[in-house]
C-alpha positions as CSV (number, residue, x, y, z in Angstrom):
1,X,99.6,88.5,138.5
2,X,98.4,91.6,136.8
3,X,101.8,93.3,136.7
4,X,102.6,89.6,134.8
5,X,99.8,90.3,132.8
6,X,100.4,93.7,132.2
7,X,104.1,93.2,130.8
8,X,103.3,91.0,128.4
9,X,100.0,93.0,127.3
10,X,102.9,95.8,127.0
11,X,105.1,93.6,125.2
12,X,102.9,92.0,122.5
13,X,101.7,95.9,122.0
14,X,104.9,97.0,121.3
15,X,105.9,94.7,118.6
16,X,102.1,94.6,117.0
17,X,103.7,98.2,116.1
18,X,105.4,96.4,113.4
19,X,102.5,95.1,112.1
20,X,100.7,98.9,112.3
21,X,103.5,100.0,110.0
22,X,102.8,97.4,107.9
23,X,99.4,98.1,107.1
24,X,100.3,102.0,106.8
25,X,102.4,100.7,104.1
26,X,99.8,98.8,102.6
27,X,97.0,101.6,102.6
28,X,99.4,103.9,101.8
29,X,98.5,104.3,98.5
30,X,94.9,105.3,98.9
31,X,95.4,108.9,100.0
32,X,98.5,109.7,97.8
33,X,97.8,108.0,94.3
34,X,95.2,111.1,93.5
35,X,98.2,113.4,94.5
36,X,99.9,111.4,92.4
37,X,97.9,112.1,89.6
38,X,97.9,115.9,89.9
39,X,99.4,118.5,87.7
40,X,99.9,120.5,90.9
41,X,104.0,120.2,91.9
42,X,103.0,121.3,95.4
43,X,101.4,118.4,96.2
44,X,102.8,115.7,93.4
45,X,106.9,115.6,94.0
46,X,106.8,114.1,90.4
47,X,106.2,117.4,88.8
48,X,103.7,115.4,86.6
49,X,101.2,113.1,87.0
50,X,101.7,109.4,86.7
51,X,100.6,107.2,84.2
52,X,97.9,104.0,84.7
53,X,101.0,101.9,84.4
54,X,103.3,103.7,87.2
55,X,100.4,104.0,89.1
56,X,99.9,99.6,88.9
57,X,103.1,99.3,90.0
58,X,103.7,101.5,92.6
59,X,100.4,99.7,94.2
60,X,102.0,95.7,93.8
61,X,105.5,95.9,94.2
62,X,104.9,95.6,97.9
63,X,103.7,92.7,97.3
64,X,106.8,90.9,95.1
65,X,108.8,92.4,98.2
66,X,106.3,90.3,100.5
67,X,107.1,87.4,98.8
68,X,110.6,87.5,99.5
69,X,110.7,89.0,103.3
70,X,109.7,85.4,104.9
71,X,113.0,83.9,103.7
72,X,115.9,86.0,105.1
73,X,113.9,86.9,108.0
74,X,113.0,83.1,109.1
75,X,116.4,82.6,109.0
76,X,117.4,86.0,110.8
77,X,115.0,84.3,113.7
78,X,116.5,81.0,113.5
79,X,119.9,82.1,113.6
80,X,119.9,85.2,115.9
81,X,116.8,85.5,117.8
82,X,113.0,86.4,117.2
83,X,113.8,89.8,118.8
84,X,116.5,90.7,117.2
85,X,114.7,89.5,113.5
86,X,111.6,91.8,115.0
87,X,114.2,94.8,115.0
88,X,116.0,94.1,111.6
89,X,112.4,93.8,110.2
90,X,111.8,97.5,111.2
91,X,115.3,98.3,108.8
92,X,113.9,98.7,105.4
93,X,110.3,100.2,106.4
94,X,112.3,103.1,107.3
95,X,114.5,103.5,104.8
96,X,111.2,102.6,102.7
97,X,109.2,105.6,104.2
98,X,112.5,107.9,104.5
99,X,112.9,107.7,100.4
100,X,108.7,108.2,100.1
101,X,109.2,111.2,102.0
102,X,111.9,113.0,100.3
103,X,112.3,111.1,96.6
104,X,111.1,113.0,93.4
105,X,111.5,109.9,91.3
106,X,109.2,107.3,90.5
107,X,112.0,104.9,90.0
108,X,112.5,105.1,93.9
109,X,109.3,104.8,94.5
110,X,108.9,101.5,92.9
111,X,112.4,100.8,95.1
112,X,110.6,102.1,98.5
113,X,107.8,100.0,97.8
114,X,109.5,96.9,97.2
115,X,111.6,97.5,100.6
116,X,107.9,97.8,102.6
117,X,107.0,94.8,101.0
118,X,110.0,92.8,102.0
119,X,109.6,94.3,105.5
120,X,105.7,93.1,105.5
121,X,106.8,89.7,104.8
122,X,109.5,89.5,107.1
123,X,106.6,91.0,109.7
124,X,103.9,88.9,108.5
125,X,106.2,85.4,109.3
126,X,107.6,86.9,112.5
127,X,105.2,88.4,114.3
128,X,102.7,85.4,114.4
129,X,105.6,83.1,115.5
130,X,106.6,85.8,118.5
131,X,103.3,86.1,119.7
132,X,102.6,83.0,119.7
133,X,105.7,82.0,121.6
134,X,105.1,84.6,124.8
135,X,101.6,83.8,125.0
136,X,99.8,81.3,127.4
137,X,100.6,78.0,127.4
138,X,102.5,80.5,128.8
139,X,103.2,84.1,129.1
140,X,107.3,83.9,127.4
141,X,109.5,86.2,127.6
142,X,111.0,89.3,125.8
143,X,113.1,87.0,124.0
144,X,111.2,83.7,123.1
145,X,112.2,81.1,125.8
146,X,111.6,78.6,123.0
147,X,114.4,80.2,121.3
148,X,116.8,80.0,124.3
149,X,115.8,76.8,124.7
150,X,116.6,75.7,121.5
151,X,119.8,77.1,121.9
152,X,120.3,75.5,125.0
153,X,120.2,78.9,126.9
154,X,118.3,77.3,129.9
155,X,119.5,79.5,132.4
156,X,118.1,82.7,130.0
157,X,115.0,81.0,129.1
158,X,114.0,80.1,132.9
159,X,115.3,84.1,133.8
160,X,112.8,85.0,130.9
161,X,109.8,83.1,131.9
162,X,110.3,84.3,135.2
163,X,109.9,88.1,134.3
164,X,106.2,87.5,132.8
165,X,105.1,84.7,135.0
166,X,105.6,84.4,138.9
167,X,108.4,83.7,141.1
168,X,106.9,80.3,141.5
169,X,110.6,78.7,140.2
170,X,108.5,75.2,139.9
171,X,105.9,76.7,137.9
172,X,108.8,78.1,135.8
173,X,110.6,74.6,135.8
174,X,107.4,72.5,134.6
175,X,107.0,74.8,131.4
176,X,110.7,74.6,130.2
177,X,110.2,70.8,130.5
178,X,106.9,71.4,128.5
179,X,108.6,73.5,126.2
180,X,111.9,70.4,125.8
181,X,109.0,68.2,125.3
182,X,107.6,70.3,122.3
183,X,110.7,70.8,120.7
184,X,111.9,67.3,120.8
185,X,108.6,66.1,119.0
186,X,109.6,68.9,116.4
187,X,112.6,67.1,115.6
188,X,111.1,64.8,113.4
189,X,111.2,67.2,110.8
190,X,109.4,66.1,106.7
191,X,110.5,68.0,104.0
192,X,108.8,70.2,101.4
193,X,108.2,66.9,99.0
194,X,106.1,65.0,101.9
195,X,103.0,67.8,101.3
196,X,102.7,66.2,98.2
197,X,103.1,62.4,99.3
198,X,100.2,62.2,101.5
199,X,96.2,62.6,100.2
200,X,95.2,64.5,103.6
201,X,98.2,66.8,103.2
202,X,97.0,67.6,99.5
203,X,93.6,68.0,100.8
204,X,94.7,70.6,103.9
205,X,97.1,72.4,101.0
206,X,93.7,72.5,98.4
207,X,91.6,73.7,100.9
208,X,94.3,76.5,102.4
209,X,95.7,77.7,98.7
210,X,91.6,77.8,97.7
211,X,90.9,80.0,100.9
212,X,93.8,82.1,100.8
213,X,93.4,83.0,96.9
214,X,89.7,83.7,97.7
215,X,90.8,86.2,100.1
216,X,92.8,88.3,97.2
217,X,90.0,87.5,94.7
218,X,88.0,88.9,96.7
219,X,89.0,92.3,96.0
220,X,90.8,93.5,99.3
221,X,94.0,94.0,98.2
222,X,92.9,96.3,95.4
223,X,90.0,98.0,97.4
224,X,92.5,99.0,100.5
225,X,95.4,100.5,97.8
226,X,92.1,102.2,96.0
227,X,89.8,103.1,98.8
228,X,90.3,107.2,98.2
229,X,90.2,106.5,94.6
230,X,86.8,104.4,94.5
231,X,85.3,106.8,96.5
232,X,86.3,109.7,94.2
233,X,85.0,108.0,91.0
234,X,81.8,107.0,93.0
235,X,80.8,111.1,92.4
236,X,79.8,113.1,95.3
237,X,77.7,111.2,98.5
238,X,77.8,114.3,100.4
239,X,81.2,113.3,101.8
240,X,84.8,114.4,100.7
241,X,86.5,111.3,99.7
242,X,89.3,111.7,101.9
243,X,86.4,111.5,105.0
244,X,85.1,108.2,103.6
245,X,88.4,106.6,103.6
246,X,89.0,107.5,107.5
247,X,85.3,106.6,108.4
248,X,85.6,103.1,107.2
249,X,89.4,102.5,108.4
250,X,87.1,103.5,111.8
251,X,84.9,100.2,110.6
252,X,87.6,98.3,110.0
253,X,90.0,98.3,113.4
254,X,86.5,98.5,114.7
255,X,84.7,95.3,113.0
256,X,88.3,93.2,113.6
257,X,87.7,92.8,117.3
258,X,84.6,90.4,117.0
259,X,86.3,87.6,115.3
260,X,88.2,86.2,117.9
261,X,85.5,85.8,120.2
262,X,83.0,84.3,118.2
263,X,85.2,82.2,116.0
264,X,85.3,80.1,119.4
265,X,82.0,80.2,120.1
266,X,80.5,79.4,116.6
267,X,83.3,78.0,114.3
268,X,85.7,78.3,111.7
269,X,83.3,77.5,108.8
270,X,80.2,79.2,109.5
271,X,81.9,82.4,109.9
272,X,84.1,82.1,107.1
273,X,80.4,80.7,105.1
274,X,78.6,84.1,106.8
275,X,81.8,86.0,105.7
276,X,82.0,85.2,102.2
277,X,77.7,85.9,101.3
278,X,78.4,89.2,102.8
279,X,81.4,90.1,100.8
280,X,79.6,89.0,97.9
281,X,76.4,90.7,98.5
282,X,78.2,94.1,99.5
283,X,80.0,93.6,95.8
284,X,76.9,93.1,94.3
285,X,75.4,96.3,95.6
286,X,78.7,98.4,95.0
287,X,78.8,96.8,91.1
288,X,75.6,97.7,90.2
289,X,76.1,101.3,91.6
290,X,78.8,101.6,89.1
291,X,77.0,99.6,86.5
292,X,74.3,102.3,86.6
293,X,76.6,104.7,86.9
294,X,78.4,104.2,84.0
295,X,77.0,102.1,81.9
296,X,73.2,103.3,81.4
297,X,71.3,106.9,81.8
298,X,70.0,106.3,85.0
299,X,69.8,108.6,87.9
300,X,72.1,107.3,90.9
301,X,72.0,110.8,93.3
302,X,69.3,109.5,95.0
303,X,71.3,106.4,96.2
304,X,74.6,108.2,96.7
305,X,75.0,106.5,99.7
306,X,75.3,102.9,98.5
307,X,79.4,103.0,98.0
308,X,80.2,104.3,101.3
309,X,77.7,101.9,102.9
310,X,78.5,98.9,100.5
311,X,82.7,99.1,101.3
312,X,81.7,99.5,105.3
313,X,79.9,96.3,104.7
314,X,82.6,94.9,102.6
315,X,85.4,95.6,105.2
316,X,83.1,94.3,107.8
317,X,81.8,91.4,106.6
318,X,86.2,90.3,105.4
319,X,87.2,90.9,108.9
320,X,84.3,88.5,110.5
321,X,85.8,85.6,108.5
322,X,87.5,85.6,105.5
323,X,90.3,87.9,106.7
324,X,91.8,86.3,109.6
325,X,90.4,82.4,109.4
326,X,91.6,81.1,106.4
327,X,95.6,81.5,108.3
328,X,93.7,79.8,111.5
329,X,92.6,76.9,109.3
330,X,95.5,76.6,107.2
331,X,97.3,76.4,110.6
332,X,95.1,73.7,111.9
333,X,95.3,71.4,109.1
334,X,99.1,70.4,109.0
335,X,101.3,68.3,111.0
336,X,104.5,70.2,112.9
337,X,106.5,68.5,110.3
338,X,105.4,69.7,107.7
339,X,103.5,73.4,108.8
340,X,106.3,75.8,108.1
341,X,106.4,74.5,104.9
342,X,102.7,74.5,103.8
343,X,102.6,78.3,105.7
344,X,105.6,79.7,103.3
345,X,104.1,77.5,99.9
346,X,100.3,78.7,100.7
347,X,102.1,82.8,101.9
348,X,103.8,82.9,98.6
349,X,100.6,82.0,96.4
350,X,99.1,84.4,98.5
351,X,101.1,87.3,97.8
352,X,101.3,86.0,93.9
353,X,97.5,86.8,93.7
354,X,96.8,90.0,95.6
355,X,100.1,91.0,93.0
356,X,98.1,90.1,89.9
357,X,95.3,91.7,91.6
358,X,96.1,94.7,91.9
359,X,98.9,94.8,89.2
360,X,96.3,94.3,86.7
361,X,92.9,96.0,88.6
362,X,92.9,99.4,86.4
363,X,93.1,97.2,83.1
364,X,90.2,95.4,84.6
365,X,88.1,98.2,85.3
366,X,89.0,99.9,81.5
367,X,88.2,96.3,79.9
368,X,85.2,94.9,81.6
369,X,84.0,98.2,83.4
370,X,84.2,99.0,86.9
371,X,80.9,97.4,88.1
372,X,81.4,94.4,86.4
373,X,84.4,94.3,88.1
374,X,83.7,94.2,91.7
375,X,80.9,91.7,90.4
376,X,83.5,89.6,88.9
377,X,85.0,89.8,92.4
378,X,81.5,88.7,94.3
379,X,81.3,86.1,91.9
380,X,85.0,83.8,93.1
381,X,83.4,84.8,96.8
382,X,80.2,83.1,96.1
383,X,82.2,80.5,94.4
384,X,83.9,80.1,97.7
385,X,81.0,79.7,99.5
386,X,80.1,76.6,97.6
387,X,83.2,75.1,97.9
388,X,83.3,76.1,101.1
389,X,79.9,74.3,102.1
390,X,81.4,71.0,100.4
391,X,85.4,70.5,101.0
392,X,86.4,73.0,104.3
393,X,86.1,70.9,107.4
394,X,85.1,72.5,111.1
395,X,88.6,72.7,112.7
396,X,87.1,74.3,116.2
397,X,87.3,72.3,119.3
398,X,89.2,69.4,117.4
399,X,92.1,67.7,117.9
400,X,94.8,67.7,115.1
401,X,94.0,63.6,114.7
402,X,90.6,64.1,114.3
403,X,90.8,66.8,111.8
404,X,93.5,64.3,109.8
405,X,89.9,61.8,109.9
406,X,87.5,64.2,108.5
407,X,89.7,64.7,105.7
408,X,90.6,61.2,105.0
409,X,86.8,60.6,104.5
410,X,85.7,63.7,102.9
């Protein structure tokens, strides 16, 4: 049993390296925009630093790219096998990383960054599906038995279940006939108009869209691609900026580890409630920082602490809730029928907002000021939170009928 266990622990760890890549690609710009920025040609391949508007898009391109990765990749899946979609999604994150590491041009770099974001997208719809598919209900196999069975491989899908369960051929047996039984209530499939015929669907696609815009709105996307950047125009806390960054990517992977335990143990909706007035509060604290900062003749050495402390508490607070739950509820709100097309709908308005985001964060900053602009950001958070309190149901420990029941009434 643990040797079962132990393959798929290896397994699911090898392609979460996808995901790592991913999220390289994403924080990517924190370190090099202020090389980017430097008259020094040692360090900037441009010869010349980059204007505000290179600099905007060189951030969110990735995240046009992310809006089209689901779409050949989902059928890359479909059509030739999650693993073999898992590899092809690798493809233009190197080529991606390969013209970042040798390019001069800042043409190519808008190119390279539109190729991570198509491979984050590609990862983003994969990777959840994979996983999903060689976990327990079932421990399945290094290719998805689900797959196999789908394409009527039964003889591979029992020879893959097999490898990461026991030798217990019965055992083995019962699950492909689970698996039959799964796929054939699948069948049924709805189309893309039937989100819209139904008042629960709208309901579960209002509450999803509202959760998953609040998570760009919140500031995230721009705060990861300007971490280095925030820090440097914070002034001097008694720690290079470069330092801060690492020390709270330490908080982050840290702080991420806590959700999944207690999201079963407390619920969906007070975390995401608990999430949000700690997002909010951390912005506050980090806006008036800047406000004072900037924008008035006080003294802020004595509190030079306050952005390194408010973004730990920003990063921490996102991952406790609003990072990971508002997918978990989305997930949990829509029929088979009809989930893969709310997930690609609510993914692409997703990726639309964390574009304008950060497309447009700089002109923020220079037209409203940079305090008032992480308030601005603790201010749809807090928003959240009250609609939130109001219109998001508790999805833990509850059937998929009588979720459909609570939002009928709501």
């Amino acid at each position: 049993m643990s040797q079962i266990l132990g393959y798929t622990l290896l397994t699911v760890l090898t392609v979460d390296l996808l995901a790592t890549t991913g999220d390289l690609a994403i924080t990517w710009t924190s370190p090099v925009l202020t090389k980017l920025y430097s008259n020094d040609s040692e360090i900037n391949p441009f010869g010349r630093p980059i204007t505000a508007d290179e600099d905007s898009w060189i951030v969110s391109l990735i995240n046009i790219g992310a809006m089209i990765g689901p779409f050949p990749y989902g059928y890359i899946a479909d059509k030739y096998g999650r693993k073999i979609g898992l590899l092809a999604v690798s493809v233009p994150s190197i080529v991606s990383f390969l013209i970042l590491a040798f390019s001069r041009s800042v043409y190519l770099y808008y190119f390279a960054r539109l190729l991570s974001g198509i491979s984050v997208g590609g990862g983003y719809t994969l990777l959840p599906m994979y996983v999903a598919e060689i976990a327990e209900d079932s421990n399945r196999g290094p290719e998805s038995p689900r797959y196999l069975i789908e394409k009527k491989d039964i003889v591979g899908a029992e020879r893959s279940l097999m490898k990461l369960r026991s030798q217990n051929k019965k055992a083995v047996e019962a699950e492909i006939d689970n698996i039959k039984l799964g796929i054939k209530q699948t069948e049924t499939k709805g189309n893309f108009l039937d989100l819209f015929r139904s008042r629960v669907y709208i309901k579960g696609l209002v509450i999803s869209t509202v959760l998953v815009v609040a998570q760009e709105l919140s500031g995230i996307s721009a705060v990861l691609f300007y971490t280095e950047e925030i820090f440097t125009s914070s002034g001097d806390g008694g720690m290079a900026p470069e330092l801060s960054s690492i020390v709270t990517g330490i908080v982050v992977f840290l702080s991420s580890f806590a959700t999944p335990f207690l999201s079963d143990r407390w619920g969906r909706r007070l975390l995401i409630l608990i999430s949000l007035m700690g997002v909010f509060l951390s912005h506050l604290a980090l806006g008036a920082y800047f406000y004072l900062q900037t924008s008035t003749d006080v003294d802020v050495t004595g509190i030079s602490w306050l952005p390194l402390f408010s973004l730990i508490m920003f990063f921490v607070m996102y991952n406790f809730g609003m990072g990971p739950l508002p997918w978990t509820v989305s997930s949990e709100l829509f029929p088979v029928s009809v989930k893969s097309y709310a997930a690609s709908l609510v993914s692409c308005v997703c990726w639309t907002t964390s574009f304008l985001v950060t497309k447009f964060f700089n002109n923020l900053n220079e037209a409203i000021g940079q305090g008032q602009t992480f308030w601005l950001f603790g201010g749809f958070c807090l928003a959240t939170w009250v609609f939130t309190i109001f219109f998001v149901p508790e999805t833990k420990g509850k059937s998929f009928q009588e979720i459909q029941e609570i939002l009928e009434k709501r």
